[in-house]
Gaussian input, Z-matrix of N, CA and C with variables (Angstrom, degrees):
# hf/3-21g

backbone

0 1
 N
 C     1     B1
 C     2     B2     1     A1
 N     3     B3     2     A2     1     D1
 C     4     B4     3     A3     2     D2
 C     5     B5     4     A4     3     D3
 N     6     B6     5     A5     4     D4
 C     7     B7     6     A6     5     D5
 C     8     B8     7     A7     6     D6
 N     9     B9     8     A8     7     D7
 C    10    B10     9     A9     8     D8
 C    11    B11    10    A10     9     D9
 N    12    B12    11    A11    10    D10
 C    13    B13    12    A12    11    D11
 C    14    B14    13    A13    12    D12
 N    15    B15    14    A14    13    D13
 C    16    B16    15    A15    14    D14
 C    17    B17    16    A16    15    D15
 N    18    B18    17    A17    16    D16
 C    19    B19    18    A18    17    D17
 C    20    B20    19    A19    18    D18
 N    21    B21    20    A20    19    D19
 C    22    B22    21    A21    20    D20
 C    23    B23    22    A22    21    D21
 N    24    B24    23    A23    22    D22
 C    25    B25    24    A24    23    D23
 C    26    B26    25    A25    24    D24
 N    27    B27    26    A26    25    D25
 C    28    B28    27    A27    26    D26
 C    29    B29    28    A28    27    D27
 N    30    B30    29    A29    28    D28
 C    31    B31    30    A30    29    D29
 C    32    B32    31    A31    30    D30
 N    33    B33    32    A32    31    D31
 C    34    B34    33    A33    32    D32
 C    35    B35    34    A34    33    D33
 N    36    B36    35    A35    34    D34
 C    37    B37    36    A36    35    D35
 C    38    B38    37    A37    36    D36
 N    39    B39    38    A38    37    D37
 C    40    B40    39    A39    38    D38
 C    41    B41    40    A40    39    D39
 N    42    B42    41    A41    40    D40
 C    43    B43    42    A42    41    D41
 C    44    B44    43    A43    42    D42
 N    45    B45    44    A44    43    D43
 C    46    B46    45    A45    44    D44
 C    47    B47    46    A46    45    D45
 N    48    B48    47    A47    46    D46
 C    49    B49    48    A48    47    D47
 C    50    B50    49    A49    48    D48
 N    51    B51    50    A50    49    D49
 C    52    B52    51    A51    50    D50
 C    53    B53    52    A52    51    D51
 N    54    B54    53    A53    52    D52
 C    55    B55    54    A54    53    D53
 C    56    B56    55    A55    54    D54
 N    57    B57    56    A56    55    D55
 C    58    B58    57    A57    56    D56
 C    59    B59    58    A58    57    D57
 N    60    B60    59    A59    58    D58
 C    61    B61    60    A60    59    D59
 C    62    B62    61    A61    60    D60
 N    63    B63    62    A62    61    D61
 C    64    B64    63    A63    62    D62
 C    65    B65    64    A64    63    D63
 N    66    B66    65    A65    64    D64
 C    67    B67    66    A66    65    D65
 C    68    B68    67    A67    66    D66
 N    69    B69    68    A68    67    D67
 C    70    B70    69    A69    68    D68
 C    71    B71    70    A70    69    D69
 N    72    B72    71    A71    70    D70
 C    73    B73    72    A72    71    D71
 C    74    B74    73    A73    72    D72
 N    75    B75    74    A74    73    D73
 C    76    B76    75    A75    74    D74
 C    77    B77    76    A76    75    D75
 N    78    B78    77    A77    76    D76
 C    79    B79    78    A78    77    D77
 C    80    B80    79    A79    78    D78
 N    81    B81    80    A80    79    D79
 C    82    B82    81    A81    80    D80
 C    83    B83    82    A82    81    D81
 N    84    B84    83    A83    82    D82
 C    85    B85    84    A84    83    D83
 C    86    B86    85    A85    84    D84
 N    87    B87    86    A86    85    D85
 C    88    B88    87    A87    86    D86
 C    89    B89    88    A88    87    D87
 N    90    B90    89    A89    88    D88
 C    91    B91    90    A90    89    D89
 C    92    B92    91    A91    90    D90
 N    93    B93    92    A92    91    D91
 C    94    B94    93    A93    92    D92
 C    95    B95    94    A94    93    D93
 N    96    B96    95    A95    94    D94
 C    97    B97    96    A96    95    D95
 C    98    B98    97    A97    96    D96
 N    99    B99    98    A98    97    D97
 C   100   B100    99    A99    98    D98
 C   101   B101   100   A100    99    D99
 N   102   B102   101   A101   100   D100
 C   103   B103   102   A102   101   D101
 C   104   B104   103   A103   102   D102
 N   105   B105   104   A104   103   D103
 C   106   B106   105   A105   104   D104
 C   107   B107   106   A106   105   D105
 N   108   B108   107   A107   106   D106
 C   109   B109   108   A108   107   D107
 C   110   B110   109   A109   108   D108
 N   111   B111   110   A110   109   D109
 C   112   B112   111   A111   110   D110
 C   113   B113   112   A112   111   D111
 N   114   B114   113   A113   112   D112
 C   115   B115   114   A114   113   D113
 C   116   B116   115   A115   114   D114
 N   117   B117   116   A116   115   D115
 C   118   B118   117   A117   116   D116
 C   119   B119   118   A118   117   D117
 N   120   B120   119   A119   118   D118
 C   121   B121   120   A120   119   D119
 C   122   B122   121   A121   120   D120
 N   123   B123   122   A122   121   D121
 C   124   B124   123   A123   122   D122
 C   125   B125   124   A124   123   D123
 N   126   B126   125   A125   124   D124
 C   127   B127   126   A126   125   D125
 C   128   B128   127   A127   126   D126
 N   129   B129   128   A128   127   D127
 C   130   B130   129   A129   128   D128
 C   131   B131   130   A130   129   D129
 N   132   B132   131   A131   130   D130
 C   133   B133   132   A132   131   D131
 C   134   B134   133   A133   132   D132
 N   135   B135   134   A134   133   D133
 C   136   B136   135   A135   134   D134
 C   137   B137   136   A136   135   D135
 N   138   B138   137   A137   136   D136
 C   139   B139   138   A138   137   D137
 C   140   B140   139   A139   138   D138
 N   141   B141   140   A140   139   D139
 C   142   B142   141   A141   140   D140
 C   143   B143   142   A142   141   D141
 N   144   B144   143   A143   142   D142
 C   145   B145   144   A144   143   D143
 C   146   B146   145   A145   144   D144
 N   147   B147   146   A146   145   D145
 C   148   B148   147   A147   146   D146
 C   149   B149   148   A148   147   D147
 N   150   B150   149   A149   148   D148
 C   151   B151   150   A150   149   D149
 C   152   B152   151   A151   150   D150
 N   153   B153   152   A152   151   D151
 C   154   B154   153   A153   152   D152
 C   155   B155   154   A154   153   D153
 N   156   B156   155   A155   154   D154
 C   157   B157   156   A156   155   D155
 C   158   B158   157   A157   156   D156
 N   159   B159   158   A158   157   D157
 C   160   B160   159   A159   158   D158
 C   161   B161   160   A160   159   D159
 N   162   B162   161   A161   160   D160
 C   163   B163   162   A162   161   D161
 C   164   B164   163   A163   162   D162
 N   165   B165   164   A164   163   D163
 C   166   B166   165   A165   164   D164
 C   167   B167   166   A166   165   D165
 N   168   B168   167   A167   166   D166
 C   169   B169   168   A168   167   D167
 C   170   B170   169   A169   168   D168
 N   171   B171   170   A170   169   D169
 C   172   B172   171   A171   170   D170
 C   173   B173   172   A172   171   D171
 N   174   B174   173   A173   172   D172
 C   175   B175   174   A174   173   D173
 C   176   B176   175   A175   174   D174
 N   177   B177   176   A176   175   D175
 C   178   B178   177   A177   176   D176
 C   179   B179   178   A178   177   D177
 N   180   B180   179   A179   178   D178
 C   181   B181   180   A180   179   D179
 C   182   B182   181   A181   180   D180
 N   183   B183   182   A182   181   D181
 C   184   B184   183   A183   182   D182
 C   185   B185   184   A184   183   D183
 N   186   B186   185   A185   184   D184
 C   187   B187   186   A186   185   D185
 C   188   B188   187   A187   186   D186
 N   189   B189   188   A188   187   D187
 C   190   B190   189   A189   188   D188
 C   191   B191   190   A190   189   D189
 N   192   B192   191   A191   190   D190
 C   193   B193   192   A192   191   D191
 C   194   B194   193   A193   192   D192
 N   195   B195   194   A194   193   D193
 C   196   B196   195   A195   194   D194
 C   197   B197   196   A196   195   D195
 N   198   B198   197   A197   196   D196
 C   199   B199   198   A198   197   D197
 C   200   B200   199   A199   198   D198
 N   201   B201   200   A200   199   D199
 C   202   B202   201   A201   200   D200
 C   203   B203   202   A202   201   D201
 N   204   B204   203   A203   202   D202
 C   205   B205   204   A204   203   D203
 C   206   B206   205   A205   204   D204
 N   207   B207   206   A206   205   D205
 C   208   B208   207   A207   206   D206
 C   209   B209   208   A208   207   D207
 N   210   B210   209   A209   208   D208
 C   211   B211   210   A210   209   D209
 C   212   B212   211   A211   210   D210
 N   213   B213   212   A212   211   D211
 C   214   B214   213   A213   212   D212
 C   215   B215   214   A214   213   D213
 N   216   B216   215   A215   214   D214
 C   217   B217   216   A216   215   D215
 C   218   B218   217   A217   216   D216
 N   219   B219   218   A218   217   D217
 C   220   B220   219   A219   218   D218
 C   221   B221   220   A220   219   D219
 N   222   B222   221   A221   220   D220
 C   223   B223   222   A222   221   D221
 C   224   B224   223   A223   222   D222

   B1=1.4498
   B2=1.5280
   B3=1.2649
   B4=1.4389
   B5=1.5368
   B6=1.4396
   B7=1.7328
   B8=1.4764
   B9=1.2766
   B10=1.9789
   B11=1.4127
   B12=1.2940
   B13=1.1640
   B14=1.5654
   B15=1.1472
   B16=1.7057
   B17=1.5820
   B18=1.1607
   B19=1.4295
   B20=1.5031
   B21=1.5482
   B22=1.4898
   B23=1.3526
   B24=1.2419
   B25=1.2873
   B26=2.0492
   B27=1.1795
   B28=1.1273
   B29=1.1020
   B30=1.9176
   B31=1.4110
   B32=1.3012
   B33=1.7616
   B34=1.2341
   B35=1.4331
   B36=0.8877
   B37=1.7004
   B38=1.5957
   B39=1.7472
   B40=1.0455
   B41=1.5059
   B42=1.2740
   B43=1.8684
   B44=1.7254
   B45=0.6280
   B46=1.9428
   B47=1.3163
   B48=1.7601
   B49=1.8913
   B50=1.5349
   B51=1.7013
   B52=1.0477
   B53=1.7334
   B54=1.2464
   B55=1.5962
   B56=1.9830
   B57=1.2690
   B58=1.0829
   B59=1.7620
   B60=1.1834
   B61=1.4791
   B62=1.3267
   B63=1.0782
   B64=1.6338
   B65=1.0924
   B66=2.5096
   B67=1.2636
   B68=1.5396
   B69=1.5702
   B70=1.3080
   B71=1.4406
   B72=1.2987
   B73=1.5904
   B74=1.4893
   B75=1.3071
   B76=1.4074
   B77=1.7933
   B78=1.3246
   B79=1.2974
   B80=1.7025
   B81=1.4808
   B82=1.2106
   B83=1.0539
   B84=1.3696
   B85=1.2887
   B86=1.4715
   B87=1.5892
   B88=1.0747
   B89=1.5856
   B90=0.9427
   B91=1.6417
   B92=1.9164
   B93=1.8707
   B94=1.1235
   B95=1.5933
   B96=1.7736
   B97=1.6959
   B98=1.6545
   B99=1.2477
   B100=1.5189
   B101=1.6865
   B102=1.2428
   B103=2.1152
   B104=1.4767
   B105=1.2287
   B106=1.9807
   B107=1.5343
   B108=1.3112
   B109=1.4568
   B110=1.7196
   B111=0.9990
   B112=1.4291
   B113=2.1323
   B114=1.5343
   B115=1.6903
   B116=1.5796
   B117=1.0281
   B118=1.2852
   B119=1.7299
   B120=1.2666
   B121=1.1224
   B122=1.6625
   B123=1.4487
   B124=1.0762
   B125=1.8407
   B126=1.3194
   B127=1.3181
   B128=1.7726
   B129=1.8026
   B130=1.8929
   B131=1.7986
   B132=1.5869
   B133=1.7431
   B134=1.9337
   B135=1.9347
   B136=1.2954
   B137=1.8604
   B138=1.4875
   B139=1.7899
   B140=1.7630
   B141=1.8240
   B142=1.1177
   B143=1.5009
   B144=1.9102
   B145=1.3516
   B146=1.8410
   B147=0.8904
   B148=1.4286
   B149=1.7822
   B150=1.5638
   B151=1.3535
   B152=1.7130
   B153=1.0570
   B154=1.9092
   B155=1.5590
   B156=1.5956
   B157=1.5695
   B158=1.4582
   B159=1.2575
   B160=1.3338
   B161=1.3262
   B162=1.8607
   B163=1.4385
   B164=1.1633
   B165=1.1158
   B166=1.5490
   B167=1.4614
   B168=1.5645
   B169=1.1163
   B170=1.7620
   B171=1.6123
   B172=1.0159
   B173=2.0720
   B174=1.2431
   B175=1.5284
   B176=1.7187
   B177=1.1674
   B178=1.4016
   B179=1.4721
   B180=1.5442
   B181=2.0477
   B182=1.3520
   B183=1.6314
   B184=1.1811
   B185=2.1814
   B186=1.7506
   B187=1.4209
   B188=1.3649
   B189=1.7103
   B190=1.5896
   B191=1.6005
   B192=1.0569
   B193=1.7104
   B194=1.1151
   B195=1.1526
   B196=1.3133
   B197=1.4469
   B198=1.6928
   B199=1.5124
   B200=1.2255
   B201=1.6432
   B202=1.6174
   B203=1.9487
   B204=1.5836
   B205=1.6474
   B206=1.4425
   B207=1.7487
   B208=1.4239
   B209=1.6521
   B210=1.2972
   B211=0.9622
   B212=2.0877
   B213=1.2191
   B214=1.5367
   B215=1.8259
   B216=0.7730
   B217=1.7670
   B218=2.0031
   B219=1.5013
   B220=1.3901
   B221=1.5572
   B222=1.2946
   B223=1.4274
   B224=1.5513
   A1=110.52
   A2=113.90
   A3=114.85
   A4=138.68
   A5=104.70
   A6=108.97
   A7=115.11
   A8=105.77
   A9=103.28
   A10=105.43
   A11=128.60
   A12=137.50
   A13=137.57
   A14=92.87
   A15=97.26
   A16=133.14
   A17=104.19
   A18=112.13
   A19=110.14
   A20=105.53
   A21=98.57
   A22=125.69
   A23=123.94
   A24=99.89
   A25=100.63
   A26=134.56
   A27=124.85
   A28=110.66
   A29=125.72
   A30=121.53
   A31=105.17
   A32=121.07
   A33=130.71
   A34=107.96
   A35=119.67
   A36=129.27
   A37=103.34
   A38=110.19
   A39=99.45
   A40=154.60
   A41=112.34
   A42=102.84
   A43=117.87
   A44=116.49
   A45=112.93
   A46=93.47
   A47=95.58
   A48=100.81
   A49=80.74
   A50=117.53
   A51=113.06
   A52=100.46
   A53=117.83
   A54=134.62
   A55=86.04
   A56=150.68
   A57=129.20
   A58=96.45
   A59=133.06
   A60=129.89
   A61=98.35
   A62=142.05
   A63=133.91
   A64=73.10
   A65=96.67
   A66=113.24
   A67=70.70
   A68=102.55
   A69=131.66
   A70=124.41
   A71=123.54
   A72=115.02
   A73=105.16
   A74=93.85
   A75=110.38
   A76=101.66
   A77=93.43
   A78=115.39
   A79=108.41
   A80=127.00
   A81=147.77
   A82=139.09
   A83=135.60
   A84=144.15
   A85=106.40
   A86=139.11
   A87=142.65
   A88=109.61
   A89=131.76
   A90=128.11
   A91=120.55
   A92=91.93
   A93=117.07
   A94=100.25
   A95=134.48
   A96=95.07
   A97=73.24
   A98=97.25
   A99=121.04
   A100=107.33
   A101=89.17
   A102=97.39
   A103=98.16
   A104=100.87
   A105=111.29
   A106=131.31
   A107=103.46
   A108=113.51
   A109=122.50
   A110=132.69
   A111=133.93
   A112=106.78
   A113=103.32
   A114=106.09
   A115=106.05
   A116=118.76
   A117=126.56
   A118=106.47
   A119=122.48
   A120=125.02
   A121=108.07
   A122=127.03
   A123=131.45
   A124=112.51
   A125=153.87
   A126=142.67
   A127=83.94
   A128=106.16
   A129=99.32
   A130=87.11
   A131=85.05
   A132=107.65
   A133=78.52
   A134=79.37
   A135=98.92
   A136=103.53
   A137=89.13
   A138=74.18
   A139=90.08
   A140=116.16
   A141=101.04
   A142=89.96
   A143=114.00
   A144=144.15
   A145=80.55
   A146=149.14
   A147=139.60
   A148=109.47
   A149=101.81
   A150=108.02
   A151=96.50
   A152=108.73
   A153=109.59
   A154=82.31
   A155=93.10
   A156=122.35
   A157=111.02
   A158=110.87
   A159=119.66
   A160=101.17
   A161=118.17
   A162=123.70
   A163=110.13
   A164=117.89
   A165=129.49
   A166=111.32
   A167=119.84
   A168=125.70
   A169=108.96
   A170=96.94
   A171=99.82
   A172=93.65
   A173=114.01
   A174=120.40
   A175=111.56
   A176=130.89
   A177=150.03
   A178=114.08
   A179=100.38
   A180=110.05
   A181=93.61
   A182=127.64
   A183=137.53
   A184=105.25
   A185=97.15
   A186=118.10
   A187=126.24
   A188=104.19
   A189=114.41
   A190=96.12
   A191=130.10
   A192=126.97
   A193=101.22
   A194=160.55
   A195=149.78
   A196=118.96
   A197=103.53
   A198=101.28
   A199=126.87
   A200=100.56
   A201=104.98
   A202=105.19
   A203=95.61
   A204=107.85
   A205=94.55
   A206=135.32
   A207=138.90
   A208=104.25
   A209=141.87
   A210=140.64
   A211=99.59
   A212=124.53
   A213=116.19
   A214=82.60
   A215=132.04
   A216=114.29
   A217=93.88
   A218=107.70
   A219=97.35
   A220=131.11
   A221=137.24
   A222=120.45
   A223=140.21
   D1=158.20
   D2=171.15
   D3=-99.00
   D4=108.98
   D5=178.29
   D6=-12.89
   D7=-43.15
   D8=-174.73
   D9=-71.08
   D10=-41.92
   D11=-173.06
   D12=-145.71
   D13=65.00
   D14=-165.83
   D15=-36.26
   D16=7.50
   D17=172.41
   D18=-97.67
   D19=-19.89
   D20=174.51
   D21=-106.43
   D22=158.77
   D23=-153.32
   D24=-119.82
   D25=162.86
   D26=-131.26
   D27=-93.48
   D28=172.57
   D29=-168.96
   D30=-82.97
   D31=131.87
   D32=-174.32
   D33=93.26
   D34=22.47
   D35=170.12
   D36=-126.23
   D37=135.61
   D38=158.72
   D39=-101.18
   D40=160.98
   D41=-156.94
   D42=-124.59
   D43=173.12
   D44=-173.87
   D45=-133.28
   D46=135.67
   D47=-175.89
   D48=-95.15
   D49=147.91
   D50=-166.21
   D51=-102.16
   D52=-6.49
   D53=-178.14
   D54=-62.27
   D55=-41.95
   D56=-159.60
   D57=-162.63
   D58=8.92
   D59=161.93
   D60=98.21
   D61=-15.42
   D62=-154.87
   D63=-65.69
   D64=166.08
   D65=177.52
   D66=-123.12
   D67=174.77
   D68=168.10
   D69=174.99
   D70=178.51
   D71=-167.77
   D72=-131.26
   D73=125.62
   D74=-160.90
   D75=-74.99
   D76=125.21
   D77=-175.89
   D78=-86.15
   D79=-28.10
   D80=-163.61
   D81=158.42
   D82=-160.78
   D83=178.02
   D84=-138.99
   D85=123.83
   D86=-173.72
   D87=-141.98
   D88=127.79
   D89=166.08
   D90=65.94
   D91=25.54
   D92=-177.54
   D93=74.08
   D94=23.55
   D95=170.95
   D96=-143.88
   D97=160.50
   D98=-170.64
   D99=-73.49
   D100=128.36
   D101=168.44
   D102=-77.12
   D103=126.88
   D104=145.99
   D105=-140.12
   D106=108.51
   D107=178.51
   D108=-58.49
   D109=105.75
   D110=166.69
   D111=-25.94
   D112=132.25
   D113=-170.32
   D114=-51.52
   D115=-36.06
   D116=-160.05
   D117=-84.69
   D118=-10.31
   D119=-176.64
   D120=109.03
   D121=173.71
   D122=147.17
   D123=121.40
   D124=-144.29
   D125=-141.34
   D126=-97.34
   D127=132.28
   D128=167.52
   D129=-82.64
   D130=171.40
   D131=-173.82
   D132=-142.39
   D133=169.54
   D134=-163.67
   D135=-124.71
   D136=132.38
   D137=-170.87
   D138=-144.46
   D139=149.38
   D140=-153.88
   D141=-96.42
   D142=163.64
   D143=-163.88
   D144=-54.24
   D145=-45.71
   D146=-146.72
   D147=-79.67
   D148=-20.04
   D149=-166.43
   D150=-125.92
   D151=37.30
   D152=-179.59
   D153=-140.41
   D154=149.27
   D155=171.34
   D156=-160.97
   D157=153.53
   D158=-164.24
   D159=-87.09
   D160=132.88
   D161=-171.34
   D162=-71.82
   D163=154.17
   D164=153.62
   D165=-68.22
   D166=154.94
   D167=-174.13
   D168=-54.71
   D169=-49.80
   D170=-144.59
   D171=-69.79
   D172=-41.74
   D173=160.48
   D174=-27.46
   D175=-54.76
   D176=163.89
   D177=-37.38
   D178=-42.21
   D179=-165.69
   D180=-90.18
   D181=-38.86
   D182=-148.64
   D183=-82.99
   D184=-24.22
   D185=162.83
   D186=-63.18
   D187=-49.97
   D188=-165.57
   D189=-92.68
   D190=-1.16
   D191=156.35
   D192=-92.14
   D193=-22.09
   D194=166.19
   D195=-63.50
   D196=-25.75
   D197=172.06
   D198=-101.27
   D199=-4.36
   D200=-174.96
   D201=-85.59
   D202=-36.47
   D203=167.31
   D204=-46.98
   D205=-78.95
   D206=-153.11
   D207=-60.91
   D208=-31.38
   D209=-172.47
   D210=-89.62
   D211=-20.11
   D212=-178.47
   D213=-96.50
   D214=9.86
   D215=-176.59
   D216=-103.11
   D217=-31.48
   D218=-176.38
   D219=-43.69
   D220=166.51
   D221=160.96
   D222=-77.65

């Protein structure tokens, strides 16, 4: 968790916006709401400290198979 805000949990750890389940890895805190980048890479989104929690592993494993499935489905 983070010294500034113990509800949030720290940059380079990953977190679940709880507004819709995504996981992602929190890049920071900016303009009071937490950055989280999607595992796989690609645009961070902003979701506020009240609705972010730090994932469970298994939430984390259950992500990076979802992208390894979406990336073997490509052409």
């Amino acid at each position: 968790m983070n010294d500034d805000d113990p509800g949030v949990p720290e940059a380079g750890t990953y977190a679940v916006d709880f507004r819709d389940g995504s996981v992602g890895q929190v890049m920071g805190c900016e303009g009071g709401l937490v950055q989280l980048r999607p595992l796989g890479g690609g645009r961070e989104w902003d979701c506020p400290p009240e609705k972010v929690g730090q994932a469970l592993p298994g939430e984390v494993l259950r992500e990076r198979v979802r992208l390894v499935n979406r990336e073997g489905r490509l052409p």
